[in-house]
C-alpha positions in Angstrom: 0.0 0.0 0.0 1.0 3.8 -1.1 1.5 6.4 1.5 1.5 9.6 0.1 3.7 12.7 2.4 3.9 16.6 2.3 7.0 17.1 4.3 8.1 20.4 6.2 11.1 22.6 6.6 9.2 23.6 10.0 6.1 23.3 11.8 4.8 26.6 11.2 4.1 25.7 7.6 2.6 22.4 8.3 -0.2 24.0 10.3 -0.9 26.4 7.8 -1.5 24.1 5.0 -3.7 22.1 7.6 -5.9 25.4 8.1 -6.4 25.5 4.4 -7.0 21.7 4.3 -9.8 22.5 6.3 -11.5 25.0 4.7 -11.4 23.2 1.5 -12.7 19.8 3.2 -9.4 17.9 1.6 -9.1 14.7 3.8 -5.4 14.3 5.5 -3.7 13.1 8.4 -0.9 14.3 10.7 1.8 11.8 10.5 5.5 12.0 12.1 7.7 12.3 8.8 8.7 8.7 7.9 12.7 8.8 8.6 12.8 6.9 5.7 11.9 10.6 4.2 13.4 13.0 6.0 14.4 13.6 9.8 13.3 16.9 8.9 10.8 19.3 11.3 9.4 15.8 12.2 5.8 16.3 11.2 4.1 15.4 7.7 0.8 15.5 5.9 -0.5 12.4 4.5 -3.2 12.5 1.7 -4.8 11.2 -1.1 -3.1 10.8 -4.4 -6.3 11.9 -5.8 -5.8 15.4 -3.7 -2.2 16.0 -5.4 -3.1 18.4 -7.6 -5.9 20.7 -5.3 -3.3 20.3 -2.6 -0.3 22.0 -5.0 -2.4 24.6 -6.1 -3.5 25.7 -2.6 0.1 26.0 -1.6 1.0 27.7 -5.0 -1.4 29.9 -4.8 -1.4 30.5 -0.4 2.9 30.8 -0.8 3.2 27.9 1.7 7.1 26.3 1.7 6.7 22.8 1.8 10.1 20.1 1.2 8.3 18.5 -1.3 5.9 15.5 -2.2 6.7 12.0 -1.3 4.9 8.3 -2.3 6.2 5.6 -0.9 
């Protein structure tokens, strides 16, 4: 089974995407960042695959800094 992972320079970042989550009723879960990802701010987003691209465009478009998008 796929896991897909937003992962974070810092907290502060992960909590804002989660706000905007939220608001757009985009299903995720807090996760601690895999280490096999990153040992990183320790805390990740995982959603649906099917999510990718709504989830890209709100942090385009909101300037959020995210590390990147993992599957694995």
């Amino acid at each position: 089974m796929q896991r897909n992972y937003i992962l974070f320079n810092n907290h502060t970042n992960g909590l804002k995407l989660e706000s905007f989550l939220k608001k757009n009723n985009i299903k995720y879960t807090i996760s601690p960042t895999p280490r096999k990802l990153s040992t990183s701010c320790g805390i990740s987003i995982m959603y649906k695959k099917e999510d990718e691209q709504k989830i890209k465009k709100i942090v385009k478009e909101n300037d959020i800094e995210v590390k990147g998008f993992y599957t694995i």
